[in-house]
mmCIF file of the C-alpha atoms, coordinates in Angstrom:
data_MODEL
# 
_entry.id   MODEL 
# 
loop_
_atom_site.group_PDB 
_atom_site.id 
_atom_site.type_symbol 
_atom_site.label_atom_id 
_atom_site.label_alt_id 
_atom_site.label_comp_id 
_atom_site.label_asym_id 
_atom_site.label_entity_id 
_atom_site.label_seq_id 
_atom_site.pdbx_PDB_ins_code 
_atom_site.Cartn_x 
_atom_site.Cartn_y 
_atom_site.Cartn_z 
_atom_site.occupancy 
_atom_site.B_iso_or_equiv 
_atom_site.pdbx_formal_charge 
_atom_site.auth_seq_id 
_atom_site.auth_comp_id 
_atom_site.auth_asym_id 
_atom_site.auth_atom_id 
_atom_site.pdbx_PDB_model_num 
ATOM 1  C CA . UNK A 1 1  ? -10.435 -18.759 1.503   1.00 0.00 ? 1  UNK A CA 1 
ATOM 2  C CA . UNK A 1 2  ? -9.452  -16.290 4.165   1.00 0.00 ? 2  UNK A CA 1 
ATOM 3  C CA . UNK A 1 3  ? -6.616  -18.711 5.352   1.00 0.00 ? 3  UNK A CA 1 
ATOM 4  C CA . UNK A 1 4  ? -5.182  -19.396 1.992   1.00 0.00 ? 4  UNK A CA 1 
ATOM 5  C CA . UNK A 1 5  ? -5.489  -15.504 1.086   1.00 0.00 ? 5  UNK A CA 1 
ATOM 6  C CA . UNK A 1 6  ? -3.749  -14.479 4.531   1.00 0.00 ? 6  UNK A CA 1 
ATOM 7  C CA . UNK A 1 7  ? -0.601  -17.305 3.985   1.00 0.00 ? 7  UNK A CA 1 
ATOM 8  C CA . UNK A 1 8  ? 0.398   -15.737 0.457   1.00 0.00 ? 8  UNK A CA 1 
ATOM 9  C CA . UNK A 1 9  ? 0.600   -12.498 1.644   1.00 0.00 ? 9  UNK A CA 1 
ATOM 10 C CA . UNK A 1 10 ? 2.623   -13.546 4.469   1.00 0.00 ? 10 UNK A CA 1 
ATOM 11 C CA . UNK A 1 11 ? 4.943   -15.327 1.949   1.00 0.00 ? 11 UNK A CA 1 
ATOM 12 C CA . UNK A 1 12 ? 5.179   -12.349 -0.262  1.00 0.00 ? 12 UNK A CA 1 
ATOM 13 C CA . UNK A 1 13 ? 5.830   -10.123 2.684   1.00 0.00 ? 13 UNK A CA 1 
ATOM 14 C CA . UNK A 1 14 ? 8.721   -12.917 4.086   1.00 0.00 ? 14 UNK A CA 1 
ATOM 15 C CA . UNK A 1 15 ? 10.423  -11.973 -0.075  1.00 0.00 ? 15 UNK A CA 1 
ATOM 16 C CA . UNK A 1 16 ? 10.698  -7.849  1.227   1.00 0.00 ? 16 UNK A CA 1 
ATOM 17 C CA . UNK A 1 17 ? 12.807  -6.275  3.595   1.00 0.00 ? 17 UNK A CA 1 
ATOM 18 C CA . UNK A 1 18 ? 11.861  -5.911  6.987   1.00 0.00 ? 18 UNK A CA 1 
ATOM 19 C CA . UNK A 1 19 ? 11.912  -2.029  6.889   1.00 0.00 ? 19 UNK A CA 1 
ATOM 20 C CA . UNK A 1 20 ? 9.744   -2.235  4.229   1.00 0.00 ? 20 UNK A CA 1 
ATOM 21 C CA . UNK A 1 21 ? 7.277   -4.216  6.164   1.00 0.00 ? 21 UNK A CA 1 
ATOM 22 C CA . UNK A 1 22 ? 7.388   -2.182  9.038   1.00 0.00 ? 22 UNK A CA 1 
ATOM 23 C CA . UNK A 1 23 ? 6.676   0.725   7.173   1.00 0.00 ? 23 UNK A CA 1 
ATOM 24 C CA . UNK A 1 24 ? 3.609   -0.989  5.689   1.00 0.00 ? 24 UNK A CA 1 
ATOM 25 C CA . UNK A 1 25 ? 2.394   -1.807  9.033   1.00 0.00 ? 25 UNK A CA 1 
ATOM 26 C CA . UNK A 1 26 ? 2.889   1.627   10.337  1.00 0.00 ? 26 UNK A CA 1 
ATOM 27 C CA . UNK A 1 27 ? 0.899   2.881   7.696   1.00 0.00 ? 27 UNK A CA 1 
ATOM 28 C CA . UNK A 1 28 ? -1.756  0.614   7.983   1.00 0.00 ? 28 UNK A CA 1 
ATOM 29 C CA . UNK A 1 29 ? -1.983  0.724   11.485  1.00 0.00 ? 29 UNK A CA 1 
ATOM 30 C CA . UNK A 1 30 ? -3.041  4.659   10.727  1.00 0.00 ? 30 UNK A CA 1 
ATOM 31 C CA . UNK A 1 31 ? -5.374  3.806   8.471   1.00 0.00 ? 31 UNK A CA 1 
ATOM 32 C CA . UNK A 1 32 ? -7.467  1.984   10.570  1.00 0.00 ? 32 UNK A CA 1 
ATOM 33 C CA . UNK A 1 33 ? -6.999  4.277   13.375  1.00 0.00 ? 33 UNK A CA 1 
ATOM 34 C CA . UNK A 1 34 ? -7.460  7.437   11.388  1.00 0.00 ? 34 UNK A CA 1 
ATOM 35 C CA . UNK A 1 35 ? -8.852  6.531   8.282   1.00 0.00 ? 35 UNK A CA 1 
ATOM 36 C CA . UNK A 1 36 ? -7.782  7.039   4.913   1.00 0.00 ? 36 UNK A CA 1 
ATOM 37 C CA . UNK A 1 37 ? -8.491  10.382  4.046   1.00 0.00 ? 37 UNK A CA 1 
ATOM 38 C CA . UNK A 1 38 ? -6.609  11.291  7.387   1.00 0.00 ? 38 UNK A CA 1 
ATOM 39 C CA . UNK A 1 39 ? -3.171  9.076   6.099   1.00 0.00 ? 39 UNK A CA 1 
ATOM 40 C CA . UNK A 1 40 ? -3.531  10.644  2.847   1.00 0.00 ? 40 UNK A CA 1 
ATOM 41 C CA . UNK A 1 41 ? -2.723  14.469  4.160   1.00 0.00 ? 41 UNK A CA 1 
ATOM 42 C CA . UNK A 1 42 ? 0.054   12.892  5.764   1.00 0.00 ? 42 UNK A CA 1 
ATOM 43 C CA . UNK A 1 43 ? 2.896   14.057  3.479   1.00 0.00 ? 43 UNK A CA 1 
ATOM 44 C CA . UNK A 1 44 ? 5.490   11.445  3.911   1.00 0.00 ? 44 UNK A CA 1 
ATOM 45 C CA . UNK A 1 45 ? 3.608   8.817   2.466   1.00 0.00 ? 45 UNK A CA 1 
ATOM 46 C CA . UNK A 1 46 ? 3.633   10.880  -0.997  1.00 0.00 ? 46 UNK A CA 1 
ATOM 47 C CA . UNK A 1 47 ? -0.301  9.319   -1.512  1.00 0.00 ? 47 UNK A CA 1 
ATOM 48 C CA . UNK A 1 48 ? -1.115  9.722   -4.930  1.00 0.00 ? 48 UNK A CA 1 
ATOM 49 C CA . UNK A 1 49 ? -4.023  9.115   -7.843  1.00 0.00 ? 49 UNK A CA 1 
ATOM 50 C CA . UNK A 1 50 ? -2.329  6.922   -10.850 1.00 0.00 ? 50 UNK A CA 1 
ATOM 51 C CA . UNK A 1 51 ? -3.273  7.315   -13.999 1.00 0.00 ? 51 UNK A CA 1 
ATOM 52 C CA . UNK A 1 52 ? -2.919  4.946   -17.091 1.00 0.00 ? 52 UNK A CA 1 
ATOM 53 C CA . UNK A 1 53 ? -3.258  1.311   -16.363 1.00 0.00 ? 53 UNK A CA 1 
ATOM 54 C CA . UNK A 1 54 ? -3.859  1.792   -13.176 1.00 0.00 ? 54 UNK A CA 1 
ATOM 55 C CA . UNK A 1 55 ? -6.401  4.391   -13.057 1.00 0.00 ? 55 UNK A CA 1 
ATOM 56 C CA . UNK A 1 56 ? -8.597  3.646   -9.953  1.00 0.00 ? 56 UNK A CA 1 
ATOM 57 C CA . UNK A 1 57 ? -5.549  2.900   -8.022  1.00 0.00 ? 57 UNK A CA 1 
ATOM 58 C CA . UNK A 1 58 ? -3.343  5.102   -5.513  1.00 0.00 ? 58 UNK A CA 1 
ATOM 59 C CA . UNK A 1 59 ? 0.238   4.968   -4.363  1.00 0.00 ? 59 UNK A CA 1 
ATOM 60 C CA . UNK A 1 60 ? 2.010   5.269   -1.340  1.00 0.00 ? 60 UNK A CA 1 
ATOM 61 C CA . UNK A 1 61 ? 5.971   5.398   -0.741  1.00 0.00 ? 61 UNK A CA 1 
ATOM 62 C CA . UNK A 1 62 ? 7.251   2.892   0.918   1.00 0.00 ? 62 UNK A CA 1 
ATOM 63 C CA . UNK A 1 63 ? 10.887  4.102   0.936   1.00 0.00 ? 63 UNK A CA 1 
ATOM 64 C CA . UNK A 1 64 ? 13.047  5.518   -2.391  1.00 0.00 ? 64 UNK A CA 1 
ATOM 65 C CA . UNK A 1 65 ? 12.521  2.146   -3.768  1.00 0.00 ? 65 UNK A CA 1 
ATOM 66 C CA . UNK A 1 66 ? 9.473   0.341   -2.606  1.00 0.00 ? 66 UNK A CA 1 
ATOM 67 C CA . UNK A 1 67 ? 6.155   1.440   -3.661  1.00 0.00 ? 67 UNK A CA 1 
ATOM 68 C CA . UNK A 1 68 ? 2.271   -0.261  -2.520  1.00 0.00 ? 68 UNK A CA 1 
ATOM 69 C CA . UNK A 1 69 ? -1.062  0.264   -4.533  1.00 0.00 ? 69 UNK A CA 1 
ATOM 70 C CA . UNK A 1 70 ? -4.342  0.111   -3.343  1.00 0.00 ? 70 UNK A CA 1 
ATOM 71 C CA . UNK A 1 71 ? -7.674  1.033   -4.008  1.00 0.00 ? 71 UNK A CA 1 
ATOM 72 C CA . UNK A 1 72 ? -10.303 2.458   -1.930  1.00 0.00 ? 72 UNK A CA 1 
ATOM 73 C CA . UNK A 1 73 ? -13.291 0.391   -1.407  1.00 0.00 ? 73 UNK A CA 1 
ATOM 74 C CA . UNK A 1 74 ? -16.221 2.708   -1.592  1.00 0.00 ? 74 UNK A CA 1 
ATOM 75 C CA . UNK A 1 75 ? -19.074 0.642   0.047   1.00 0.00 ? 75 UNK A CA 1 
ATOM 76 C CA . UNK A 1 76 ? -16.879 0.815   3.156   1.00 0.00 ? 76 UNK A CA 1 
ATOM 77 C CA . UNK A 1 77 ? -16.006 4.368   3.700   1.00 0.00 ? 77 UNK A CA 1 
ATOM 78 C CA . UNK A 1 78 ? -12.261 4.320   4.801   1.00 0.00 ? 78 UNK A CA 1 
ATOM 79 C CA . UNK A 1 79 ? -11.332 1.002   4.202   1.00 0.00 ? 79 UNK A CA 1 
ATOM 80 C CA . UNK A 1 80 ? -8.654  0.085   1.610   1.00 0.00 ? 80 UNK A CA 1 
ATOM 81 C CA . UNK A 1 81 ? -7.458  -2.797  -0.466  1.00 0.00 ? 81 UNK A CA 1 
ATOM 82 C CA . UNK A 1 82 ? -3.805  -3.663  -1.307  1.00 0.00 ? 82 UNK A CA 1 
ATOM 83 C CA . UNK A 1 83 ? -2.864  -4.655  -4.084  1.00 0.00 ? 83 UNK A CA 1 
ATOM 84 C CA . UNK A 1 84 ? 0.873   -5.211  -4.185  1.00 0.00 ? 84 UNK A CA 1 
ATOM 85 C CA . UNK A 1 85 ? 4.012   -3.695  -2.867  1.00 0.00 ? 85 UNK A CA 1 
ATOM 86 C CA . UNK A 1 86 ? 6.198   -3.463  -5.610  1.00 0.00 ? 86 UNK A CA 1 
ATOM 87 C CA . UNK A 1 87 ? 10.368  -2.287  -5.936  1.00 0.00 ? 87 UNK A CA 1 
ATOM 88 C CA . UNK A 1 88 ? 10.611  0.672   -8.378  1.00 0.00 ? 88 UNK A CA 1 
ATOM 89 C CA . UNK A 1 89 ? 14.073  0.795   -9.891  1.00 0.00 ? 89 UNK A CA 1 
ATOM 90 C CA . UNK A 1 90 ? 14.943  3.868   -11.749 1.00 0.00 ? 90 UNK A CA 1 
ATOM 91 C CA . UNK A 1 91 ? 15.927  2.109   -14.608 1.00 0.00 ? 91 UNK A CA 1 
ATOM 92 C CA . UNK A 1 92 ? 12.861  0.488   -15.344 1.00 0.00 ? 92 UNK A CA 1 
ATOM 93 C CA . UNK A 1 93 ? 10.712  3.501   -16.413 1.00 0.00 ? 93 UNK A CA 1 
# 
């Protein structure tokens, strides 16, 4: 399952641009180093609650256009699952 799980995210990943995906790594890189509570004071990220449909979920900025959601999994203390990294185009909201 792991395998399967870990080759569609690479896929999806291989669809965004690489700065994007470097950025993503960074930040997850400081998650597990500092935790999550730690990454959200970090003000560049823009880490925020949503509210609506996606109540439960938080956002971090990517760049302008790229946004990823995640949720925090509670059992775990600091660890985090992602959702999706998604482009946000003015236009669309």
């Amino acid at each position: 399952m792991e395998r399967v799980l870990f080759d569609r995210v690479r896929k999806n990943l291989n669809r965004l641009p690489i700065h994007i995906v470097r950025n993503l790594q960074r930040w997850a890189l400081q998650v597990e180093s500092l935790g999550i509570r730690e990454v959200r004071k970090i003000p560049g990220y823009h880490d925020e609650p949503l509210r609506g449909d996606r109540t439960g979920q938080r956002s971090i900025r990517l760049s302008r256009s790229y946004r990823a959601f995640y949720t925090e999994i509670e059992d775990e203390g600091d660890e985090v699952n992602l959702i999706q990294v998604e482009e946000i185009n003015k236009h669309d909201y």
